[in-house]
Short mmCIF file of the C-alpha atoms (twelve columns), coordinates in Angstrom:
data_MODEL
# 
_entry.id   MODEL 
# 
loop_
_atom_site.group_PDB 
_atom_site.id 
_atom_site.type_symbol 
_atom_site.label_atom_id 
_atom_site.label_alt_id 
_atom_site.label_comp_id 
_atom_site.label_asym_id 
_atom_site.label_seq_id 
_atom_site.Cartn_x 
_atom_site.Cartn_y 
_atom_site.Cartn_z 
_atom_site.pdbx_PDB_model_num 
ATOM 1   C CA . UNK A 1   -2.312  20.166  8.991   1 
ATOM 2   C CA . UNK A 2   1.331   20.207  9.875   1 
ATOM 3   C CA . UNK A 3   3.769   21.403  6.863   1 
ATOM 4   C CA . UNK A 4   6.625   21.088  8.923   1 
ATOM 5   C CA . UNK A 5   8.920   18.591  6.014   1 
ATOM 6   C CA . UNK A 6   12.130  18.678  8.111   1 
ATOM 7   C CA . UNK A 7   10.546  16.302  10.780  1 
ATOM 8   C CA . UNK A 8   11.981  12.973  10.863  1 
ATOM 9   C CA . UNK A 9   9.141   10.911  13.324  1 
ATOM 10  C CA . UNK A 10  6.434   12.723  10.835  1 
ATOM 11  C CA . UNK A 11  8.249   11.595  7.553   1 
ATOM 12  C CA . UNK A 12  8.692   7.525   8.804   1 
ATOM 13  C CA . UNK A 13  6.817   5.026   10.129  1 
ATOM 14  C CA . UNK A 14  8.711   2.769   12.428  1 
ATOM 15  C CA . UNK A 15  8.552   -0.544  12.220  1 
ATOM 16  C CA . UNK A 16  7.700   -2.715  15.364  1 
ATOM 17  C CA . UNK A 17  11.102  -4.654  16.450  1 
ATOM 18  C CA . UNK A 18  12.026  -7.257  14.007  1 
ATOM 19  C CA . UNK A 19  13.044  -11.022 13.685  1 
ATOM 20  C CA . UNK A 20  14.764  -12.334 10.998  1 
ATOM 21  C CA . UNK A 21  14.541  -15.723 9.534   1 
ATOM 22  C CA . UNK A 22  13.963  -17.552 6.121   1 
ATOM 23  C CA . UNK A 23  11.212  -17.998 4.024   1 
ATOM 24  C CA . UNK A 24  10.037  -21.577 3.728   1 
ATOM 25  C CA . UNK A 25  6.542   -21.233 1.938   1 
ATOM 26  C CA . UNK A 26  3.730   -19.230 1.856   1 
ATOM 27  C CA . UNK A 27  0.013   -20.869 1.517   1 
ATOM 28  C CA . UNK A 28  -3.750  -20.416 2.226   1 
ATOM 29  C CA . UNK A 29  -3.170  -16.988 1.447   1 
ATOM 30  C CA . UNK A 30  -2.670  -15.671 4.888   1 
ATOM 31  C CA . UNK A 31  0.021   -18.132 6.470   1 
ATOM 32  C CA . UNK A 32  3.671   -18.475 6.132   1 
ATOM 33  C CA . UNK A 33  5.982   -20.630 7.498   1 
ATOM 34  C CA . UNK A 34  9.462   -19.107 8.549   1 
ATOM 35  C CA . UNK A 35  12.347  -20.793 10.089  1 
ATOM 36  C CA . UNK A 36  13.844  -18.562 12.808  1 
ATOM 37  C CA . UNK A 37  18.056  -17.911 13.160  1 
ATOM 38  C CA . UNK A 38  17.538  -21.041 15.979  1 
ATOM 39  C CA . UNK A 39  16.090  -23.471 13.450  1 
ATOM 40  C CA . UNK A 40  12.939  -23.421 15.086  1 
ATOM 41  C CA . UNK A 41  9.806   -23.058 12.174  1 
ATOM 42  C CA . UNK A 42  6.580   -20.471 13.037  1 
ATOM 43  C CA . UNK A 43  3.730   -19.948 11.139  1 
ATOM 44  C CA . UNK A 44  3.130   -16.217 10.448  1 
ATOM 45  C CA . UNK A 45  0.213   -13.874 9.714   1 
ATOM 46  C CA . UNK A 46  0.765   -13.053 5.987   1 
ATOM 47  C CA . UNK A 47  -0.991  -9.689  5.986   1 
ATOM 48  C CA . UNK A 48  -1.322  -9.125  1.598   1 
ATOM 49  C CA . UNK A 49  -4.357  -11.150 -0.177  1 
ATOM 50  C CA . UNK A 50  -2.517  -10.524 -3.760  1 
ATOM 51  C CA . UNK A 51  -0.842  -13.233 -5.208  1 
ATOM 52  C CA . UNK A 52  2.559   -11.692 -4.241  1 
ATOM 53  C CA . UNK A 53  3.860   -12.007 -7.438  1 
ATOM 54  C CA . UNK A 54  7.500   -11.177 -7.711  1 
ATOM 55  C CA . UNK A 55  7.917   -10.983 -3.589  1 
ATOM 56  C CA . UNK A 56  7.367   -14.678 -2.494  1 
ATOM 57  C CA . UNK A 57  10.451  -16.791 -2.904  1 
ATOM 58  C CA . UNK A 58  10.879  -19.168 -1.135  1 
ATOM 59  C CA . UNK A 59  14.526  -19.277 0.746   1 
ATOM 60  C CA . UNK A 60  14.800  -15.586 1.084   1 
ATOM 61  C CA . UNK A 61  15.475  -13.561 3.939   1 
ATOM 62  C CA . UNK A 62  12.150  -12.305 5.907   1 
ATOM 63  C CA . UNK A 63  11.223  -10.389 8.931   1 
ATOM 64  C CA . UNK A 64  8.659   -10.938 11.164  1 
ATOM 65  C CA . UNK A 65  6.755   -8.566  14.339  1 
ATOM 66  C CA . UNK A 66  5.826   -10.538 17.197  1 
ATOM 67  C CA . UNK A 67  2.292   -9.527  18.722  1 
ATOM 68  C CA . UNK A 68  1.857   -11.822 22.333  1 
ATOM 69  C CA . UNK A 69  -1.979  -10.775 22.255  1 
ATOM 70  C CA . UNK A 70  -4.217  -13.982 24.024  1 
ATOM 71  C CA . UNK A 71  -6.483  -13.455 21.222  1 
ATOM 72  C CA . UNK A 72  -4.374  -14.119 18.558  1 
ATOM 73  C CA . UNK A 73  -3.746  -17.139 16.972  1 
ATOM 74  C CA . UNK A 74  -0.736  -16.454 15.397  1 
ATOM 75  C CA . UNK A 75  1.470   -14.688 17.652  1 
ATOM 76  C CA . UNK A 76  4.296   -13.656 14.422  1 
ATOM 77  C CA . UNK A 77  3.574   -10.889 11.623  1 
ATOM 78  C CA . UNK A 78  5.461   -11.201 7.948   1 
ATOM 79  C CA . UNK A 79  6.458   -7.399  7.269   1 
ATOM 80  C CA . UNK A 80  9.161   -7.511  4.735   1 
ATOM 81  C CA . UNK A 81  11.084  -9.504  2.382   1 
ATOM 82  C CA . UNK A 82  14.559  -8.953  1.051   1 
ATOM 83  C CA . UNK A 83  14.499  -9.460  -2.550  1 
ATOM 84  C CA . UNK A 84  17.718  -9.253  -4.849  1 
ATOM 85  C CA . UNK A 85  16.992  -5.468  -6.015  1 
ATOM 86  C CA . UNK A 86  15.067  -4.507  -3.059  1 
ATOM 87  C CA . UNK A 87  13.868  -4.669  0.567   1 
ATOM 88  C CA . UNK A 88  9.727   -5.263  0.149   1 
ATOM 89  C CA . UNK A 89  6.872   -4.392  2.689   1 
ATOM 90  C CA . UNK A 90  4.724   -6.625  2.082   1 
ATOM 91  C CA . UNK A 91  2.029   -5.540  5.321   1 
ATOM 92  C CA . UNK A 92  -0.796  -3.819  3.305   1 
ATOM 93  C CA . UNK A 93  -1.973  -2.160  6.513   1 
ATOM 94  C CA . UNK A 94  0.833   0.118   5.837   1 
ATOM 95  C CA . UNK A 95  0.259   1.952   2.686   1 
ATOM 96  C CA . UNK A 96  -2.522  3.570   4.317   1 
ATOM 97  C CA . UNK A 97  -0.855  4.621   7.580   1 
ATOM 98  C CA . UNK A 98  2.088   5.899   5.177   1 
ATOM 99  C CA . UNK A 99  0.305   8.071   3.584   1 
ATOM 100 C CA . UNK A 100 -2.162  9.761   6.298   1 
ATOM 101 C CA . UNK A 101 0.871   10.585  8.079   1 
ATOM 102 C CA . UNK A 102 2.383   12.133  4.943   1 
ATOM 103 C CA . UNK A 103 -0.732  14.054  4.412   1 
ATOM 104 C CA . UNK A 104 -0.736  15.575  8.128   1 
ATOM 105 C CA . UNK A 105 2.923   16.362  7.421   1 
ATOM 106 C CA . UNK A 106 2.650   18.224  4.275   1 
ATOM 107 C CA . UNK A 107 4.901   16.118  2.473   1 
ATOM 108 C CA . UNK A 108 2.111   14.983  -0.311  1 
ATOM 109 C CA . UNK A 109 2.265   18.730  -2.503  1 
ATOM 110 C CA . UNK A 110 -0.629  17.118  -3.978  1 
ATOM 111 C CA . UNK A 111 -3.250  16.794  -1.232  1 
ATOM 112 C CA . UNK A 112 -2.159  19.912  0.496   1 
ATOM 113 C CA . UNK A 113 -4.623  22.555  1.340   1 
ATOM 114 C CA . UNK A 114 -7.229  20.898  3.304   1 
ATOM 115 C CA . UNK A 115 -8.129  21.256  6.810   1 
ATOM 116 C CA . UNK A 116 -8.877  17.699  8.089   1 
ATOM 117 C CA . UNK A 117 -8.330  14.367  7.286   1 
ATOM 118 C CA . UNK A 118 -10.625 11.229  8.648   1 
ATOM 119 C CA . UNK A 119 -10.020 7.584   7.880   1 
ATOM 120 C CA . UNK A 120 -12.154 4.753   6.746   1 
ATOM 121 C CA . UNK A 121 -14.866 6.666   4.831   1 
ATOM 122 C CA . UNK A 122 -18.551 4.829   4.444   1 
ATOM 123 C CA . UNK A 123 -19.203 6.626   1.051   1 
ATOM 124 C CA . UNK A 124 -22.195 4.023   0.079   1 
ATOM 125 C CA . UNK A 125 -24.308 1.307   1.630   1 
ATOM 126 C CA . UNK A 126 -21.271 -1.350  0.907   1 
ATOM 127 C CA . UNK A 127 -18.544 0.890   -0.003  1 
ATOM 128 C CA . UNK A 128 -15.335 2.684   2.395   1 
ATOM 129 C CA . UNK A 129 -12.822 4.616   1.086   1 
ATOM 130 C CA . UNK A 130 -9.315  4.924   2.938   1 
ATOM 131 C CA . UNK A 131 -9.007  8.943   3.399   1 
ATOM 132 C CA . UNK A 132 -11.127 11.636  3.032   1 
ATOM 133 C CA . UNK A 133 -9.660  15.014  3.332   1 
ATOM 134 C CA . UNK A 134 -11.724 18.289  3.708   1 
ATOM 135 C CA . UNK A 135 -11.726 22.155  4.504   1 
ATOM 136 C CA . UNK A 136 -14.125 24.281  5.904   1 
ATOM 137 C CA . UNK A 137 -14.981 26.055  3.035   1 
ATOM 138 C CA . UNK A 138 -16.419 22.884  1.474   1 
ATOM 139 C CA . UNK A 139 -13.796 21.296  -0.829  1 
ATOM 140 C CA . UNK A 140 -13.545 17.118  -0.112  1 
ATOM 141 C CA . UNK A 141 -11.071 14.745  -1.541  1 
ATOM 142 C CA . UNK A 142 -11.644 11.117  -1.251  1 
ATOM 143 C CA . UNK A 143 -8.604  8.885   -1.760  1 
ATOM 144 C CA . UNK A 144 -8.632  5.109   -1.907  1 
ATOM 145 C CA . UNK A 145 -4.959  3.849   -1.282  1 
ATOM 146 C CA . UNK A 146 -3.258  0.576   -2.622  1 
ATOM 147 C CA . UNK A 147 -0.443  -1.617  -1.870  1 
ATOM 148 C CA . UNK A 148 1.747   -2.415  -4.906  1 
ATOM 149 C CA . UNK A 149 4.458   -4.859  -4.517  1 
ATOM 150 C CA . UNK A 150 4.865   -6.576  -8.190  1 
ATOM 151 C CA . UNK A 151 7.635   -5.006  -9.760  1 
ATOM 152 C CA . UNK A 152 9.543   -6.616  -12.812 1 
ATOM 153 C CA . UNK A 153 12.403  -4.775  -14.460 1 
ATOM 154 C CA . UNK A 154 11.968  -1.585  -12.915 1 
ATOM 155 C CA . UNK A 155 7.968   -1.646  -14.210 1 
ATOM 156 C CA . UNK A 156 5.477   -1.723  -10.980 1 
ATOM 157 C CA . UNK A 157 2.143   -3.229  -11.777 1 
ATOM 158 C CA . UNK A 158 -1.127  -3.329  -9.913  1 
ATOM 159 C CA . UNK A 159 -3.280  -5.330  -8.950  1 
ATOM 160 C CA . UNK A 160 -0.836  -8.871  -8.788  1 
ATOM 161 C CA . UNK A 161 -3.946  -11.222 -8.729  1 
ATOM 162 C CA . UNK A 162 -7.656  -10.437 -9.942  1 
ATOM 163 C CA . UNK A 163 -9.528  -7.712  -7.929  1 
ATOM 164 C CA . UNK A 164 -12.961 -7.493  -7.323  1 
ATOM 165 C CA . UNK A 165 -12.926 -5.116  -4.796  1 
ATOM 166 C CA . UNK A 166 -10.337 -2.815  -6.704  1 
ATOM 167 C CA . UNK A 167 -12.591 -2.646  -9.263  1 
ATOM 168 C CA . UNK A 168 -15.187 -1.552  -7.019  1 
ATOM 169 C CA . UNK A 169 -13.267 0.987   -5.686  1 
ATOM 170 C CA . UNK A 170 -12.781 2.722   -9.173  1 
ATOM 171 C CA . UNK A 171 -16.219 2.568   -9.906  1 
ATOM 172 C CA . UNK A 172 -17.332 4.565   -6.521  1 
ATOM 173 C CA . UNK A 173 -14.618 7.152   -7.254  1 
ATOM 174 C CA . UNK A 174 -16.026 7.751   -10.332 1 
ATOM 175 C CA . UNK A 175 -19.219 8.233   -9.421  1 
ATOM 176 C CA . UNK A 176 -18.265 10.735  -6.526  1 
ATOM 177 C CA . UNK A 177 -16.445 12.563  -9.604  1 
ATOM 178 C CA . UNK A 178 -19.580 12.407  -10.879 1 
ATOM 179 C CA . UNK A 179 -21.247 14.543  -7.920  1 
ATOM 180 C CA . UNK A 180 -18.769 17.441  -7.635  1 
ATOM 181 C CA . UNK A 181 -16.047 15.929  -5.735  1 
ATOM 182 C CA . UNK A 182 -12.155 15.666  -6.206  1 
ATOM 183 C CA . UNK A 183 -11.242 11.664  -5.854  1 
ATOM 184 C CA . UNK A 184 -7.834  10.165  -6.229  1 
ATOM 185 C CA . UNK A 185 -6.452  6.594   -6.587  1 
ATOM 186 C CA . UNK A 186 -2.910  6.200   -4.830  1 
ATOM 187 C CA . UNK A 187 -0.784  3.805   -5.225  1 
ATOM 188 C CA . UNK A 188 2.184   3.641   -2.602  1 
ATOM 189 C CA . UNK A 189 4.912   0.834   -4.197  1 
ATOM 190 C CA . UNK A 190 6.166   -0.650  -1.161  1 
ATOM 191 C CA . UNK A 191 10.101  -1.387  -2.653  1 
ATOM 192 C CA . UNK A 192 12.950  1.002   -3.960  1 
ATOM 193 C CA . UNK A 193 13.138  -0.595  -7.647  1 
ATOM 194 C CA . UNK A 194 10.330  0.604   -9.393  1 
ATOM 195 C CA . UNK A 195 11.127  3.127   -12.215 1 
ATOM 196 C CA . UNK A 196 7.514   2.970   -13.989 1 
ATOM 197 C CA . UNK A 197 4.096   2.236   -13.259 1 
ATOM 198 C CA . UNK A 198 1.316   0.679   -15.084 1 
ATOM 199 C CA . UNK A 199 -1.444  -1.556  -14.586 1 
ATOM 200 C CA . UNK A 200 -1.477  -5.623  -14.745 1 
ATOM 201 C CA . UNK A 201 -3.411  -5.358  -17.745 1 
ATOM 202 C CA . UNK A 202 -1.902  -9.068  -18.378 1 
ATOM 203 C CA . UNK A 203 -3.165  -10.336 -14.572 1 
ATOM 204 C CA . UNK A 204 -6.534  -8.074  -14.406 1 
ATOM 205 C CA . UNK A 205 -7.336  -6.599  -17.748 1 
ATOM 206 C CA . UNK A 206 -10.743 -5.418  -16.246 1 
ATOM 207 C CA . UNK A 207 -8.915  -3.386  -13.956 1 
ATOM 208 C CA . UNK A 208 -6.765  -1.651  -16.328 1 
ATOM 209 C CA . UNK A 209 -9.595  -0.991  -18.653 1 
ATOM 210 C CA . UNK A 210 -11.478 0.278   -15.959 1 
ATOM 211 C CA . UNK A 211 -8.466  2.916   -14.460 1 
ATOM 212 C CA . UNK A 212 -8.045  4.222   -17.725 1 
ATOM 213 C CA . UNK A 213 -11.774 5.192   -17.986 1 
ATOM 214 C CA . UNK A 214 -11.979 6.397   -14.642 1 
ATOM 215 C CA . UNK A 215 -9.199  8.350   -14.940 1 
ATOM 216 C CA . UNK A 216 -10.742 10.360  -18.305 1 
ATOM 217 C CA . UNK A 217 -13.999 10.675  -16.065 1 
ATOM 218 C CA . UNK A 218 -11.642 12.909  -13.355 1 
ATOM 219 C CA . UNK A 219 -10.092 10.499  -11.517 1 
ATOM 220 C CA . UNK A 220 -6.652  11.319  -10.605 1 
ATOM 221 C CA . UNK A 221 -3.856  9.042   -10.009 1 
ATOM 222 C CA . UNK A 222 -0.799  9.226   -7.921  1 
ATOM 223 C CA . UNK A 223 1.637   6.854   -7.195  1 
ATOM 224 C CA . UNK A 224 4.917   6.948   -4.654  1 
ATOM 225 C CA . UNK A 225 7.876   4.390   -4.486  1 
ATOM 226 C CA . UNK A 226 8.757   3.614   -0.592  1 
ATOM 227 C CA . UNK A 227 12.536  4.410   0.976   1 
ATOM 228 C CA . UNK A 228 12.559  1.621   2.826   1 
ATOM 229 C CA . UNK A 229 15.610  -0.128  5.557   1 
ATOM 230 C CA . UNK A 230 14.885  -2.584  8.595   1 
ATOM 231 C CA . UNK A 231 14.530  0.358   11.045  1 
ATOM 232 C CA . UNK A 232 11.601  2.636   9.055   1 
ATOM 233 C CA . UNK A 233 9.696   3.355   6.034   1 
ATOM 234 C CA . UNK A 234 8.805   6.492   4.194   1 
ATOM 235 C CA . UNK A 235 7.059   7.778   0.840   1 
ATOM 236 C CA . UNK A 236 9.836   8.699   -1.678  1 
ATOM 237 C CA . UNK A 237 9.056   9.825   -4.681  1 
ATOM 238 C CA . UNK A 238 6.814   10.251  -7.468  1 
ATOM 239 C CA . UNK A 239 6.511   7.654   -10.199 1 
ATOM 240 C CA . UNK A 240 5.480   7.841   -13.804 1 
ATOM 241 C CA . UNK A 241 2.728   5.828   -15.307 1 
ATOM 242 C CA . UNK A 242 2.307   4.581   -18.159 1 
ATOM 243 C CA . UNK A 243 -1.252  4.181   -19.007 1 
# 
Protein backbone atom coordinates (compact mmCIF):
# COMPACT_ATOMS: atom_id res chain seq x y z
CA UNK A 1 0.00 0.00 0.00
CA UNK A 2 0.96 3.55 -0.72
CA UNK A 3 3.43 5.20 2.05
CA UNK A 4 3.59 8.23 0.23
CA UNK A 5 2.56 10.82 3.73
CA UNK A 6 3.18 14.08 1.80
CA UNK A 7 -0.05 13.54 -0.32
CA UNK A 8 -2.73 15.87 0.42
CA UNK A 9 -6.02 14.03 -1.62
CA UNK A 10 -4.65 10.66 0.27
CA UNK A 11 -4.47 12.36 3.80
CA UNK A 12 -8.38 14.08 3.52
CA UNK A 13 -11.55 13.16 2.72
CA UNK A 14 -13.54 15.86 1.08
CA UNK A 15 -16.63 16.63 2.03
CA UNK A 16 -19.55 16.78 -0.57
CA UNK A 17 -20.55 20.70 -1.04
CA UNK A 18 -22.19 22.06 1.97
CA UNK A 19 -25.32 24.07 3.18
CA UNK A 20 -25.47 25.79 6.17
CA UNK A 21 -28.39 26.40 8.35
CA UNK A 22 -29.57 26.00 12.07
CA UNK A 23 -30.39 23.28 14.09
CA UNK A 24 -34.02 23.16 15.14
CA UNK A 25 -34.39 19.54 16.66
CA UNK A 26 -33.36 16.28 16.16
CA UNK A 27 -35.95 13.17 16.71
CA UNK A 28 -36.82 9.54 15.76
CA UNK A 29 -33.29 9.02 15.76
CA UNK A 30 -32.62 9.50 12.13
CA UNK A 31 -34.41 12.93 11.27
CA UNK A 32 -33.55 16.47 11.83
CA UNK A 33 -35.14 19.44 11.09
CA UNK A 34 -32.88 22.43 9.87
CA UNK A 35 -33.88 25.82 8.88
CA UNK A 36 -31.91 26.90 5.79
CA UNK A 37 -30.10 30.76 5.47
CA UNK A 38 -33.74 31.47 3.42
CA UNK A 39 -35.93 30.52 6.37
CA UNK A 40 -37.17 27.68 4.64
CA UNK A 41 -37.19 24.28 7.26
CA UNK A 42 -35.94 20.56 5.69
CA UNK A 43 -35.93 17.49 7.30
CA UNK A 44 -32.50 15.78 7.09
CA UNK A 45 -31.06 12.25 7.15
CA UNK A 46 -29.36 12.13 10.61
CA UNK A 47 -26.76 9.50 9.78
CA UNK A 48 -25.44 8.54 13.90
CA UNK A 49 -27.89 6.04 15.96
CA UNK A 50 -26.01 7.23 19.38
CA UNK A 51 -27.73 9.44 21.48
CA UNK A 52 -25.46 12.34 20.33
CA UNK A 53 -24.70 13.32 23.57
CA UNK A 54 -22.77 16.52 23.80
CA UNK A 55 -23.30 17.31 19.76
CA UNK A 56 -27.13 17.96 19.51
CA UNK A 57 -28.08 21.46 20.52
CA UNK A 58 -30.52 22.74 19.36
CA UNK A 59 -29.90 26.45 17.71
CA UNK A 60 -26.45 25.69 16.55
CA UNK A 61 -24.95 26.06 13.34
CA UNK A 62 -25.19 22.75 11.00
CA UNK A 63 -24.31 21.64 7.59
CA UNK A 64 -26.05 19.60 5.43
CA UNK A 65 -25.08 17.45 1.72
CA UNK A 66 -27.78 17.44 -0.65
CA UNK A 67 -28.22 13.96 -2.51
CA UNK A 68 -31.23 14.59 -5.52
CA UNK A 69 -31.40 10.63 -5.85
CA UNK A 70 -35.43 9.61 -6.93
CA UNK A 71 -35.05 7.00 -4.42
CA UNK A 72 -34.49 8.91 -1.59
CA UNK A 73 -36.78 10.20 0.67
CA UNK A 74 -34.91 12.70 2.17
CA UNK A 75 -33.05 14.54 -0.33
CA UNK A 76 -30.58 16.58 2.70
CA UNK A 77 -27.65 14.80 4.76
CA UNK A 78 -26.61 16.28 8.48
CA UNK A 79 -22.63 16.07 8.32
CA UNK A 80 -21.40 18.40 10.93
CA UNK A 81 -22.19 20.55 13.75
CA UNK A 82 -20.35 23.55 15.07
CA UNK A 83 -20.10 23.25 18.68
CA UNK A 84 -18.46 26.00 21.01
CA UNK A 85 -14.92 24.10 21.25
CA UNK A 86 -15.21 22.31 18.07
CA UNK A 87 -16.47 21.61 14.53
CA UNK A 88 -18.20 17.79 14.90
CA UNK A 89 -18.77 15.10 12.11
CA UNK A 90 -21.38 13.63 13.12
CA UNK A 91 -21.85 11.11 9.61
CA UNK A 92 -20.69 7.71 11.06
CA UNK A 93 -20.16 6.46 7.51
CA UNK A 94 -17.05 8.40 7.76
CA UNK A 95 -14.88 6.99 10.39
CA UNK A 96 -14.55 4.05 8.32
CA UNK A 97 -13.73 5.69 4.97
CA UNK A 98 -11.16 7.87 7.14
CA UNK A 99 -9.35 5.37 8.12
CA UNK A 100 -9.09 2.84 4.99
CA UNK A 101 -7.76 5.68 3.20
CA UNK A 102 -5.22 6.33 5.97
CA UNK A 103 -4.27 2.76 5.91
CA UNK A 104 -3.62 2.72 1.95
CA UNK A 105 -1.63 5.90 2.61
CA UNK A 106 0.67 4.77 5.24
CA UNK A 107 -0.24 7.32 7.57
CA UNK A 108 -1.58 4.69 10.42
CA UNK A 109 2.41 3.52 11.70
CA UNK A 110 0.33 1.07 13.38
CA UNK A 111 -1.33 -1.03 10.67
CA UNK A 112 1.55 -0.70 8.33
CA UNK A 113 3.09 -3.71 6.80
CA UNK A 114 0.35 -5.51 5.16
CA UNK A 115 -0.31 -6.09 1.63
CA UNK A 116 -4.10 -5.64 1.16
CA UNK A 117 -6.88 -4.25 2.72
CA UNK A 118 -10.77 -5.39 2.02
CA UNK A 119 -13.82 -3.85 3.62
CA UNK A 120 -16.87 -5.19 5.28
CA UNK A 121 -15.52 -8.53 6.59
CA UNK A 122 -18.27 -11.55 7.23
CA UNK A 123 -16.11 -13.05 10.09
CA UNK A 124 -19.24 -15.26 11.50
CA UNK A 125 -22.72 -16.32 10.52
CA UNK A 126 -24.13 -12.75 11.96
CA UNK A 127 -21.03 -10.90 12.45
CA UNK A 128 -18.87 -8.10 9.85
CA UNK A 129 -16.05 -6.40 10.79
CA UNK A 130 -15.07 -2.95 9.06
CA UNK A 131 -11.33 -3.76 7.71
CA UNK A 132 -9.40 -6.59 7.37
CA UNK A 133 -5.87 -6.13 6.37
CA UNK A 134 -3.52 -8.99 5.17
CA UNK A 135 -0.09 -10.02 3.51
CA UNK A 136 0.87 -12.76 1.57
CA UNK A 137 2.85 -14.39 3.92
CA UNK A 138 -0.22 -15.02 6.10
CA UNK A 139 -0.43 -12.32 8.81
CA UNK A 140 -4.39 -10.81 9.07
CA UNK A 141 -5.55 -7.92 11.11
CA UNK A 142 -9.16 -7.40 11.63
CA UNK A 143 -10.21 -3.92 12.76
CA UNK A 144 -13.70 -2.88 13.76
CA UNK A 145 -13.89 1.05 13.60
CA UNK A 146 -16.14 3.46 15.72
CA UNK A 147 -17.48 6.85 15.60
CA UNK A 148 -16.94 8.83 18.83
CA UNK A 149 -18.47 12.16 19.12
CA UNK A 150 -19.19 12.64 23.10
CA UNK A 151 -16.57 14.65 24.39
CA UNK A 152 -16.86 16.60 27.81
CA UNK A 153 -13.94 18.62 29.11
CA UNK A 154 -11.42 17.45 26.87
CA UNK A 155 -12.43 13.53 27.97
CA UNK A 156 -13.92 11.53 24.74
CA UNK A 157 -16.17 8.70 25.72
CA UNK A 158 -17.64 5.82 23.79
CA UNK A 159 -20.35 4.45 23.22
CA UNK A 160 -22.93 7.81 23.97
CA UNK A 161 -26.08 5.53 24.31
CA UNK A 162 -26.23 1.64 25.16
CA UNK A 163 -24.67 -0.71 22.50
CA UNK A 164 -25.64 -3.97 21.72
CA UNK A 165 -23.93 -4.35 18.72
CA UNK A 166 -20.61 -2.75 20.16
CA UNK A 167 -20.62 -5.22 22.52
CA UNK A 168 -20.84 -7.76 19.97
CA UNK A 169 -18.17 -6.52 18.18
CA UNK A 170 -15.70 -6.93 21.20
CA UNK A 171 -16.73 -10.24 21.80
CA UNK A 172 -15.91 -11.50 18.01
CA UNK A 173 -12.52 -9.74 18.24
CA UNK A 174 -11.77 -11.59 21.04
CA UNK A 175 -12.47 -14.67 19.91
CA UNK A 176 -10.45 -14.16 16.57
CA UNK A 177 -7.56 -13.29 19.22
CA UNK A 178 -8.40 -16.37 20.37
CA UNK A 179 -7.52 -18.24 16.93
CA UNK A 180 -4.13 -16.69 16.10
CA UNK A 181 -5.10 -13.45 14.71
CA UNK A 182 -4.07 -9.73 15.39
CA UNK A 183 -7.59 -7.67 16.00
CA UNK A 184 -7.87 -4.04 16.85
CA UNK A 185 -10.70 -1.74 18.07
CA UNK A 186 -10.35 1.94 16.60
CA UNK A 187 -11.85 4.61 17.62
CA UNK A 188 -11.64 7.76 15.23
CA UNK A 189 -13.10 10.99 17.54
CA UNK A 190 -14.72 12.94 14.97
CA UNK A 191 -13.90 16.73 16.76
CA UNK A 192 -10.55 18.62 17.61
CA UNK A 193 -11.22 18.86 21.57
CA UNK A 194 -10.60 15.65 22.87
CA UNK A 195 -7.43 15.38 25.08
CA UNK A 196 -8.32 11.79 26.69
CA UNK A 197 -10.19 8.83 26.00
CA UNK A 198 -12.11 6.43 28.01
CA UNK A 199 -15.13 4.50 27.92
CA UNK A 200 -18.89 5.62 29.00
CA UNK A 201 -18.62 3.38 31.77
CA UNK A 202 -21.48 5.81 33.30
CA UNK A 203 -23.82 5.38 29.83
CA UNK A 204 -22.77 1.54 29.01
CA UNK A 205 -20.96 0.00 31.89
CA UNK A 206 -21.21 -3.42 30.02
CA UNK A 207 -19.23 -2.02 27.41
CA UNK A 208 -16.47 -0.73 29.41
CA UNK A 209 -16.24 -3.86 31.40
CA UNK A 210 -16.19 -5.73 28.41
CA UNK A 211 -13.12 -3.45 26.48
CA UNK A 212 -11.11 -3.78 29.38
CA UNK A 213 -11.29 -7.64 29.25
CA UNK A 214 -10.92 -7.82 25.72
CA UNK A 215 -8.19 -5.76 25.68
CA UNK A 216 -6.10 -8.17 28.43
CA UNK A 217 -7.26 -11.12 26.04
CA UNK A 218 -5.02 -9.22 23.00
CA UNK A 219 -7.16 -6.86 21.82
CA UNK A 220 -5.54 -3.72 20.89
CA UNK A 221 -6.93 -0.34 20.95
CA UNK A 222 -6.26 2.74 19.01
CA UNK A 223 -7.88 5.82 18.94
CA UNK A 224 -7.31 9.19 16.59
CA UNK A 225 -8.83 12.76 17.13
CA UNK A 226 -10.08 14.24 13.56
CA UNK A 227 -8.51 17.78 12.01
CA UNK A 228 -11.48 18.81 10.85
CA UNK A 229 -12.74 22.51 8.72
CA UNK A 230 -15.86 22.85 6.29
CA UNK A 231 -13.74 21.94 3.22
CA UNK A 232 -12.10 18.28 4.52
CA UNK A 233 -11.39 15.93 7.21
CA UNK A 234 -8.37 13.98 8.25
CA UNK A 235 -7.01 11.59 11.15
CA UNK A 236 -4.80 13.69 13.50
CA UNK A 237 -3.37 12.30 16.14
CA UNK A 238 -3.09 9.74 18.65
CA UNK A 239 -5.04 9.91 21.89
CA UNK A 240 -4.44 8.48 25.31
CA UNK A 241 -6.84 6.27 27.11
CA UNK A 242 -7.55 5.92 30.15
CA UNK A 243 -8.83 2.56 30.92
Amino acid sequence: MNKNKSSTSSRDLAWPELIPGTLVKRYKRFMADVKLADGEVVTAHCPNSGSMRECCEPGRPVHLSFHDNPKRKLKYTWELIEMPTSIVGINTLIPNRLVAESIKAGLVSDLNGYDNIAREVKTSDNTRLDILLSSEDGKRCYVEIKNCTLVKGGVACFPDAVTSRGLKHLLELSALVSKGFRCVIFYVIQRMDAKVFQPADHIDPAYGRELRQVLKQGVEILVYDTRIDLKTIRLNRKIPCKL
